[in-house]
MARFIKE-33714 format. One record per residue: y, z, x of N, C-alpha, C in turn. Coordinates in steps of 0.001 Angstrom, whole numbers, padded with zeros to 6 digits, always signed. Example, Ala and Ser with C-alpha at 12.3 -4.5 7.8 and 13.67 -1.06 7.14 Angstrom:
BEGIN
-005690+007800+013190-004500+007800+012300-003300+007800+013200 -002250+007080+012850-001060+007140+013670+000030+007870+012900 
This chain:
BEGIN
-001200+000000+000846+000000+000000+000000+001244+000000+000878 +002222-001266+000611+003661-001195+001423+004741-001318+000599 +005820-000307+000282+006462-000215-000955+007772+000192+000193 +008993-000452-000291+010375+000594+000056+011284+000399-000697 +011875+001374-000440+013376+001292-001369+014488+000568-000443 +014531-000585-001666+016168-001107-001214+017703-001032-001872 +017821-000101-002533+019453+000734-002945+019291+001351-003548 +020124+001829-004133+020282+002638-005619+021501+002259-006300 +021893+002725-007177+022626+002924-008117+022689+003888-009220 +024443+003741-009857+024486+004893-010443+025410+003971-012066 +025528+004756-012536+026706+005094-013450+027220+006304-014338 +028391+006665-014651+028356+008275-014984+029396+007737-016278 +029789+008448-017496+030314+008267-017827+031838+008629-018040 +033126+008188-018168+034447+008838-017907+034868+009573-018287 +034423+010719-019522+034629+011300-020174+034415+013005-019415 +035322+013677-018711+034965+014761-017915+035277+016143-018887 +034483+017128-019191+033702+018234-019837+033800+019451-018398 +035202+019714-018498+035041+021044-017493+034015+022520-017969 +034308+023310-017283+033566+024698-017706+034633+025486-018631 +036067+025250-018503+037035+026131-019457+037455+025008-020909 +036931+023548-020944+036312+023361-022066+035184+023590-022673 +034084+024393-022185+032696+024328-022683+033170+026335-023000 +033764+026598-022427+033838+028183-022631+034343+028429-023791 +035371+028066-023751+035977+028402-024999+034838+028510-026373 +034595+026764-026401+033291+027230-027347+032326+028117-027318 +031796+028631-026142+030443+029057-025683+030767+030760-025942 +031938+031462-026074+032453+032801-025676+031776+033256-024279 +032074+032446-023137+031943+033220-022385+033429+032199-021021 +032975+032913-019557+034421+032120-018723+033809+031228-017781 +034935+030224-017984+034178+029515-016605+033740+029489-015647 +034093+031149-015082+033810+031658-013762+032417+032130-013989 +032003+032198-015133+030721+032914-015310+029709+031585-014931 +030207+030260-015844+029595+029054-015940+028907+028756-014657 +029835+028729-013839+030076+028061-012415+029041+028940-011208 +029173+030606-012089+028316+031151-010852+027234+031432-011327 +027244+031280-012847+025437+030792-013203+024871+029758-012766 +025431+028701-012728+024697+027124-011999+025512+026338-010827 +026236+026874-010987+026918+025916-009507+027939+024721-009982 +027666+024570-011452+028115+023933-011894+030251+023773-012514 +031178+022884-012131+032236+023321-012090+032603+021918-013293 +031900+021011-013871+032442+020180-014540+031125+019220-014855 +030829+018148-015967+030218+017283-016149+030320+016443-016890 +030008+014964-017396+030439+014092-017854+029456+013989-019165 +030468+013610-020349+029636+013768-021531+029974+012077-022111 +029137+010944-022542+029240+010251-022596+030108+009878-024163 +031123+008687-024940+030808+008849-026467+030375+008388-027301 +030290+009463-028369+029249+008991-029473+028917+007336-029404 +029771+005973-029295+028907+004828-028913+027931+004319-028653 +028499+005510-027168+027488+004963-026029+025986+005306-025965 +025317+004249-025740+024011+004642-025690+022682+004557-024407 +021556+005310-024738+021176+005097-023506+021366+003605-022597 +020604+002901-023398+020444+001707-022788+022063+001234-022490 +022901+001780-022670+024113+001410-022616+024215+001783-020836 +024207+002930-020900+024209+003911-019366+022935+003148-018412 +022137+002951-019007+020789+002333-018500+021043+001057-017408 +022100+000387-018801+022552-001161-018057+023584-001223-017166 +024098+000161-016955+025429+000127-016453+024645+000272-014663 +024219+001351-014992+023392+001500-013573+022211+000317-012778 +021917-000134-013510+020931-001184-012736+021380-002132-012211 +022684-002753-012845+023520-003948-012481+024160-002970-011140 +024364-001728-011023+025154-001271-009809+024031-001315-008959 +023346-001173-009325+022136-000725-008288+021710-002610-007684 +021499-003510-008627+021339-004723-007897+022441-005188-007278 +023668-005065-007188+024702-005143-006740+024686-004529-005215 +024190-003188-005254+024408-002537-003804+023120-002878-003056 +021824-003351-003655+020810-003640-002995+021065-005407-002555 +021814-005827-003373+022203-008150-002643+021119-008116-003309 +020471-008176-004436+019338-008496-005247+019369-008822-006054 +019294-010478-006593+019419-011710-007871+018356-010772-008878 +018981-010497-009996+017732-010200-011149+016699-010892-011411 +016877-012318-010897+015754-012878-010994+014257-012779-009886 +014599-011808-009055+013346-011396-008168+013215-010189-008785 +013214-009581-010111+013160-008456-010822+011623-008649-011082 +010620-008079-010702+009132-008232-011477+008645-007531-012279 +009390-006094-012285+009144-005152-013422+010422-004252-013640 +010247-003927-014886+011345-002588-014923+010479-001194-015731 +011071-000094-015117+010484+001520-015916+011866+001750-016359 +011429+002655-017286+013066+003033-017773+012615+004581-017916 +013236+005475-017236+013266+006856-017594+014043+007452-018224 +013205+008367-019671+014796+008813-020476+014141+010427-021153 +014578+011348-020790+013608+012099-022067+015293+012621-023125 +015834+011915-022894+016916+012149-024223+017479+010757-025104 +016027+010048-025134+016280+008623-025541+015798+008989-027294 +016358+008213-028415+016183+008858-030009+014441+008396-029738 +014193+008767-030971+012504+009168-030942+012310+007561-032018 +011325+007025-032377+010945+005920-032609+010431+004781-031224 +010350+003655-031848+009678+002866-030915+010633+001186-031400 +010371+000342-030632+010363+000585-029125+011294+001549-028316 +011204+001489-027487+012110+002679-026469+012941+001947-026169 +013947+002406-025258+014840+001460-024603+014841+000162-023546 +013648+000601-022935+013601-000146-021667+013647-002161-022076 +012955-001949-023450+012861-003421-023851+014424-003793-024215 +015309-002897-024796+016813-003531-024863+016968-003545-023240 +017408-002922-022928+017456-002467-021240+017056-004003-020174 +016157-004231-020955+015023-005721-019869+015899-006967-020480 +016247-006948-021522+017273-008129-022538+018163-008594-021945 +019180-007242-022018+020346-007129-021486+020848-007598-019908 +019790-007121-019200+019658-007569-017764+019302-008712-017679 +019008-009337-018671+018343-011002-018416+017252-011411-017822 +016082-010074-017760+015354-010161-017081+013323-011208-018097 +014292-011971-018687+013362-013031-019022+012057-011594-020243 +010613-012442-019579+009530-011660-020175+009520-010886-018945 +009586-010176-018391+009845-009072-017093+008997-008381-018114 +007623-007361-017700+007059-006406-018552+008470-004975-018039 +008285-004436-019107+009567-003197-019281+008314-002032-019660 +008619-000871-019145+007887+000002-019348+008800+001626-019423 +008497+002194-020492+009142+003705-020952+008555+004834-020886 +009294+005930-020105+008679+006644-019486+009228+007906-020141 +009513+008327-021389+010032+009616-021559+009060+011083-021378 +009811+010922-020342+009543+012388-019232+011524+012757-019034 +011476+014056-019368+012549+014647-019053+012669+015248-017481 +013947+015286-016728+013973+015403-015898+013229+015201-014069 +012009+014990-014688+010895+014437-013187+010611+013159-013672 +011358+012115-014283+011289+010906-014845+011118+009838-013881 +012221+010036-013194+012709+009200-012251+011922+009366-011203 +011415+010235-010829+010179+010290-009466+009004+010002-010009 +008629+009916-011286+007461+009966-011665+007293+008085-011206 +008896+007851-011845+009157+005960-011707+008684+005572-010639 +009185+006019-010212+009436+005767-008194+008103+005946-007995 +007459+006822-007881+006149+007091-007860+005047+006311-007776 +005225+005534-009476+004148+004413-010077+005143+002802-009418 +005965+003048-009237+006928+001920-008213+006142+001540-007400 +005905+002381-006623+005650+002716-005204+003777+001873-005262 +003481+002329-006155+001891+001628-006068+001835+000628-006687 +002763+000031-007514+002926-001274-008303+003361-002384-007686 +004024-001988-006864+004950-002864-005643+004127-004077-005245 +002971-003727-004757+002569-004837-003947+001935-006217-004927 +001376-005375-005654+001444-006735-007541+002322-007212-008180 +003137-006118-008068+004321-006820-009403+005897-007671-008900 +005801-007441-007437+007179-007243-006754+008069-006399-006436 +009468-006866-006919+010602-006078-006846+010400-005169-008015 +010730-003761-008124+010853-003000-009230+012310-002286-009506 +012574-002461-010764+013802-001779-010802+013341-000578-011779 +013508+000566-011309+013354+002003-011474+015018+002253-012045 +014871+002589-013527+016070+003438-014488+015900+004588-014794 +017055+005618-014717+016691+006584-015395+018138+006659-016163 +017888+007394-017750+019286+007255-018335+019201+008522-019646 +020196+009218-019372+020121+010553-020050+021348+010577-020698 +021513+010252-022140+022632+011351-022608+022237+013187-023543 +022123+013750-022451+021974+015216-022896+022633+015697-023658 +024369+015213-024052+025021+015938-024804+024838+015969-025799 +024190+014503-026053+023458+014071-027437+022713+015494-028167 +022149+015783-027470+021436+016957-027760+021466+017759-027968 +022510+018456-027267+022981+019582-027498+024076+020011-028126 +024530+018572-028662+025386+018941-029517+024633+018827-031367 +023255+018550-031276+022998+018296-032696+022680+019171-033055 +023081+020452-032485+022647+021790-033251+023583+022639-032913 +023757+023929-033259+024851+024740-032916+024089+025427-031499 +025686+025257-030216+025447+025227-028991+024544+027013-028749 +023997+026417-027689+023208+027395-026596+023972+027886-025615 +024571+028974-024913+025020+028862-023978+024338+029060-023022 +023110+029284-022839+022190+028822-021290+021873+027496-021463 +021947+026683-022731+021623+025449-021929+022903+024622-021842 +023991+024766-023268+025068+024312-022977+025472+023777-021946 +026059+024487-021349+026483+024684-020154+025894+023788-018958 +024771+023675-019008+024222+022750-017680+024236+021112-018037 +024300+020560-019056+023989+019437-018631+025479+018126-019089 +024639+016903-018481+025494+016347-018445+025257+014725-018751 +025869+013780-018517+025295+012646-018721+025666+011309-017944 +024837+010193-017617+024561+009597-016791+023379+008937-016076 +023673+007824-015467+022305+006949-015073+022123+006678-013646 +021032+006491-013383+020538+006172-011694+019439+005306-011833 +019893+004407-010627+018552+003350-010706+018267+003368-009345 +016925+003120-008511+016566+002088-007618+015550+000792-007641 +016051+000243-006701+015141-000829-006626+014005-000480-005052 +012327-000942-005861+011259-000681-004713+010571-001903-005069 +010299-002558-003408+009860-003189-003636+008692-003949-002303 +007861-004475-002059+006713-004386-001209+007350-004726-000027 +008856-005740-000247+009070-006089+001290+010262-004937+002031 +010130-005463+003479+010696-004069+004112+012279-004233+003802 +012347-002561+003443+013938-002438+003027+014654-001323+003640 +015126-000651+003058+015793+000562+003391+015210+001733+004161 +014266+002498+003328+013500+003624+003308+011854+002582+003113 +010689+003194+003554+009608+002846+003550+009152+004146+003223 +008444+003787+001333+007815+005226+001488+005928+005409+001938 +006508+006405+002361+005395+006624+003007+004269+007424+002182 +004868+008669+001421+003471+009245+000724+004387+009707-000436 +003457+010535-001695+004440+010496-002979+002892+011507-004093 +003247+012155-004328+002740+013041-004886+003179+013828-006255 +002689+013457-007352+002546+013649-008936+001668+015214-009206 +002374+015948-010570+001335+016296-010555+002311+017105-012268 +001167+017420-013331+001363+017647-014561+000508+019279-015091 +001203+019831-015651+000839+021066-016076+000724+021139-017865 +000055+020745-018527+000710+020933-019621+000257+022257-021091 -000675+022902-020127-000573+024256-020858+000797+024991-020968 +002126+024755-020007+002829+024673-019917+004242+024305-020805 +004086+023269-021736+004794+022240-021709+005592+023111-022843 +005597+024004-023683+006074+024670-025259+007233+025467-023924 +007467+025681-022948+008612+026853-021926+009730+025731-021999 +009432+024563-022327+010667+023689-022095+010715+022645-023059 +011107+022599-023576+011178+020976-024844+012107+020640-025515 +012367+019793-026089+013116+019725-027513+012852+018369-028113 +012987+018811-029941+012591+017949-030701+013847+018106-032338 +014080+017063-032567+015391+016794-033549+015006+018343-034250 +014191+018583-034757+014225+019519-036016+014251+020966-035374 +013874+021229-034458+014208+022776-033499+014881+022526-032446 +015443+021520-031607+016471+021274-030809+016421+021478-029560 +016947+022626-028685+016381+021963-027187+015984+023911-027485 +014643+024032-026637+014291+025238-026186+014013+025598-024997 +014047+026721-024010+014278+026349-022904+013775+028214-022294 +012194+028361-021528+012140+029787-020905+012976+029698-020064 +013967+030174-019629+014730+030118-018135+013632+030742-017259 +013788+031895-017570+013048+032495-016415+012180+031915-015939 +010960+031575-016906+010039+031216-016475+009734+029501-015723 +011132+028943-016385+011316+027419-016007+011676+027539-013929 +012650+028578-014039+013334+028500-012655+012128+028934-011953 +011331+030070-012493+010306+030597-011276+009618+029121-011113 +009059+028275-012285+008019+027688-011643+008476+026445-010874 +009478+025905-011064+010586+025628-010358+010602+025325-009009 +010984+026698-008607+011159+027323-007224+010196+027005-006467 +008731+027316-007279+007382+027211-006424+006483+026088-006188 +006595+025248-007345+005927+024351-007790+007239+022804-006719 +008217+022673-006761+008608+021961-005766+008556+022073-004762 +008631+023474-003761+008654+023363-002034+006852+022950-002082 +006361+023359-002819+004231+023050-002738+004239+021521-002894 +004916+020637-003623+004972+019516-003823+005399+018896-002593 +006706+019047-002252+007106+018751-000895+006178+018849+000087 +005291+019965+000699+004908+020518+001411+003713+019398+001404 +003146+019080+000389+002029+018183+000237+002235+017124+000809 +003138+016189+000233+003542+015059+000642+003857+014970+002095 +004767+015879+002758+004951+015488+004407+003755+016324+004869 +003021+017406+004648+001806+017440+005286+001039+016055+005191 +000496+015117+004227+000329+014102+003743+001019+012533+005046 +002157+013267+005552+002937+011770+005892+003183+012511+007612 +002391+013813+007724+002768+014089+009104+004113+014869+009602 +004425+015540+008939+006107+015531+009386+006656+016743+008656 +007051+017476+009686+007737+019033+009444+008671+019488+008143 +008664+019883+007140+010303+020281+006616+011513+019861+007655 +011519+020979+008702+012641+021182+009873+013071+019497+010317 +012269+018360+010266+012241+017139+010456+013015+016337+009146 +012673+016507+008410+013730+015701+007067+015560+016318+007521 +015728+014641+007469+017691+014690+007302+018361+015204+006362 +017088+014763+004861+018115+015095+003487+016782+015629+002485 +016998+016109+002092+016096+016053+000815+016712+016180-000660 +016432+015119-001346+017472+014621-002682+016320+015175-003850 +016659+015964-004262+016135+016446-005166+017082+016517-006704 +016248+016860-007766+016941+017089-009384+017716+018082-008968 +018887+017264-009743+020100+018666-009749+019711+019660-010939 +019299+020342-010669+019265+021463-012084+020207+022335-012283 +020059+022931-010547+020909+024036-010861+021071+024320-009547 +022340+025020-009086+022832+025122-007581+021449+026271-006726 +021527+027285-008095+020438+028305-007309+019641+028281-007070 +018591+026741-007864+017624+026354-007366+017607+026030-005966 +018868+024973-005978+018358+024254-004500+018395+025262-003451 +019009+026183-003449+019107+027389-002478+017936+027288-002256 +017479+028193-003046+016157+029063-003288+015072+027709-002531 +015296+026939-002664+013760+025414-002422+014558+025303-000491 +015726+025538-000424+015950+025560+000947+015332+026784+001478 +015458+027596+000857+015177+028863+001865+013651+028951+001696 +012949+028323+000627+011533+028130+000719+011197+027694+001808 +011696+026397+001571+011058+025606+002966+011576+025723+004295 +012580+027042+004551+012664+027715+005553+013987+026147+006261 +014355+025691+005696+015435+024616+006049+017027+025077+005989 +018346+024487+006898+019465+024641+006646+019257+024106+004706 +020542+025049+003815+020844+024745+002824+021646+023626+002712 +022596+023802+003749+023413+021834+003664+022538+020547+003859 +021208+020429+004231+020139+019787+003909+019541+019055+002461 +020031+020215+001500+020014+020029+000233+021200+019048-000028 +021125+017633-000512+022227+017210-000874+022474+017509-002494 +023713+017925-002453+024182+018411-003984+025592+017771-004613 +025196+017694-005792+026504+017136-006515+026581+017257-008039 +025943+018619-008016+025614+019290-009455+027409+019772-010029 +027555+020577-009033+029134+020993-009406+030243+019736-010319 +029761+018646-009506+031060+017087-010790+030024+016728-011544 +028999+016967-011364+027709+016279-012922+027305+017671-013670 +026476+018005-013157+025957+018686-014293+024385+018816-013893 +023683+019081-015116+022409+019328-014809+022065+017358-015719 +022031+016302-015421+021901+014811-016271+020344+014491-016391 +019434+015824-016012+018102+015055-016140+017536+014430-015450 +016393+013267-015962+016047+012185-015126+017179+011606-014458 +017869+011506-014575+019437+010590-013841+019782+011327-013260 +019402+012582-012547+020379+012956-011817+019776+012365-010069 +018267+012918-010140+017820+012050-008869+017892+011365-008001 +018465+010170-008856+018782+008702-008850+020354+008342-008588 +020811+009559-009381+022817+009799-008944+023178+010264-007528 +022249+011389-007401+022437+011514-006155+022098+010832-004852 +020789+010051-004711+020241+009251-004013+021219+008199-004002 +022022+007614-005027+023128+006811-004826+024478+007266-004232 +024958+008512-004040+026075+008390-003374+025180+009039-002102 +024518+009702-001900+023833+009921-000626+023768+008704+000149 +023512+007783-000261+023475+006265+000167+024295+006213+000865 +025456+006027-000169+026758+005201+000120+027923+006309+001384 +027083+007524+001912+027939+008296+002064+027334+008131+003782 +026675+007042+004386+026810+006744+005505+025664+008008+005937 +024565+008338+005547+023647+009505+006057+022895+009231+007613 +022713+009989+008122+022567+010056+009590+020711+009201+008849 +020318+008928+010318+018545+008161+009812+017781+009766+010154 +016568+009315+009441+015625+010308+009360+014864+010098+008271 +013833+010870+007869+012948+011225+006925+013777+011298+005646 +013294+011214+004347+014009+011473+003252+013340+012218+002578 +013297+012969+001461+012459+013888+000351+013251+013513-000660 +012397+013083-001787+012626+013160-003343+011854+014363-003745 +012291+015041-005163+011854+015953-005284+012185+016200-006836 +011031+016175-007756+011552+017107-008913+010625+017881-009874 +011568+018399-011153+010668+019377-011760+010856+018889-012952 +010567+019303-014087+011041+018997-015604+010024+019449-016699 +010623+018855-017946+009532+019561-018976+008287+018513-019030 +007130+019526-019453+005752+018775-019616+004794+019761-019035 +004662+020633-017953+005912+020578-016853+005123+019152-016043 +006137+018629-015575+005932+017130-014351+006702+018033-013361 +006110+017489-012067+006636+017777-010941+006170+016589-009675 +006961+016344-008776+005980+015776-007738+007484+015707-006683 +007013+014652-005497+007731+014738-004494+007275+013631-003619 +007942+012989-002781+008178+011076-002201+008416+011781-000897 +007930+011406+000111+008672+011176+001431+008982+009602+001804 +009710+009394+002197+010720+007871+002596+011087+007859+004061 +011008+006985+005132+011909+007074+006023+011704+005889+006828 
């Protein structure tokens, strides 16, 4: 198997949702917001806009920063777990819109470990299908606004899309190993569905969290040869600032290692991955090893080494 990533992309939407607008509603302060998650602002998309809207915005950025004609497109995944419930899913508007002919389109609603799960099945599809364009596209507010607000979940999320493109010939990153893995005795600590809305164990979400990603990680570069102390970056789901601490000091790594950009987004889900891996990009990163990394409901978890 020879799979790499050649760009990413993003799109966020313009609409910015500080913490002393979400307080007010929430009765509590922004200072509280901010040192519960790290979080200092996030983008809420409007009522319009829709996934596949955010979906299309990001893939065209993402073929744009990779020099890649849609027409060497051989497949697309679309990751969404805040996409409306019915069928088809988005990915088939999503494949339209892009012009990507009969391109098979495939939907992946998995919340938050969406986008690695993509990357993932990318990564082994590559050498059959071609170029892959990997979406992920979340509007969370959607959600949380169809019921009267939560303020533990309120508060974290946000909205926005990330794409990459993987594909068999050599590009950017070459991944090297990539590791899945599903819990779903699990899956009732985290969910939501129109008629009970979003539910959410914290506690028990962050512990498994904490543990269940540095073990994932740990797999994969044991797997690919290669130390924690050896990775440049490791791009993981923004969830929450205290996570990434906590997964740095797991894996016994500097915390500025963790690239973060939860504080201007939010907690966006599957899209956040993919957001960050895009300005990580664009932000000129020293070479080295890479780590993807995430968690989400179901529970899904897994973890990519790249380099």
């Amino acid at each position: 198997m020879s799979a790499h990533l050649h760009g990413f992309g993003m799109h966020v939407p313009d609409r910015v949702v500080t913490n002393t607008d979400l307080a007010a509603r929430l009765g509590c302060t922004a200072e509280w917001i901010e040192s519960a998650s790290g979080i200092r602002e996030r983008r809420w998309a409007e009522d319009v806009t829709s996934i596949a809207d955010l979906a299309v915005a990001a893939g065209e950025d993402c073929l744009a920063r990779a020099g890649v004609d849609r027409s060497s497109v051989g497949m697309l995944i679309l990751a969404s777990g805040s996409a409306p419930g019915g069928f088809p899913g988005p990915a088939a508007e999503v494949a339209a819109r892009l012009g990507l002919g009969s391109t098979p389109a495939l939907d992946l609603p998995i919340a938050s470990a969406g986008s690695l799960f993509g990357m993932a099945l990318a990564a082994r599809l590559a050498e059959s299908m071609g170029d892959i364009l990997v979406i992920a596209a979340e509007k969370m507010s959607a959600l949380i606004q169809a019921h009267p607000l939560d303020q533990n979940s309120a508060i974290l999320f946000g909205d926005g899309a990330g794409a990459a493109l993987i594909s068999p010939r050599p590009g950017l990153l070459r991944i090297q190993h990539s590791v899945i893995h599903t819990d779903g005795q699990s899956r009732d600590e985290l969910r939501y569905d129109a008629a009970s809305g979003f539910k959410m164990n914290g506690l028990v979400v962050i512990r498994q969290a904490a543990n269940r990603m540095p073990s994932a990680i740990r797999e994969a570069l044991e797997r690919s040869g290669i130390a924690p102390a050896q990775v440049s970056a490791f791009l993981l789901h923004q969830a929450n600032q205290n996570l990434l601490t906590r997964v740095a000091k797991s894996l016994e790594v500097p915390a500025e290692r963790m690239f973060s950009n939860i504080a201007r987004y939010g907690n966006t889900s599957s899209a956040s991955l993919l957001i960050a891996a895009a300005e990580w990009a664009a932000s000129d990163p020293p070479a080295g090893p890479v780590v993807f990394a995430a968690f989400g409901a179901g529970f899904h978890w897994g973890a990519i080494v790249a380099g």
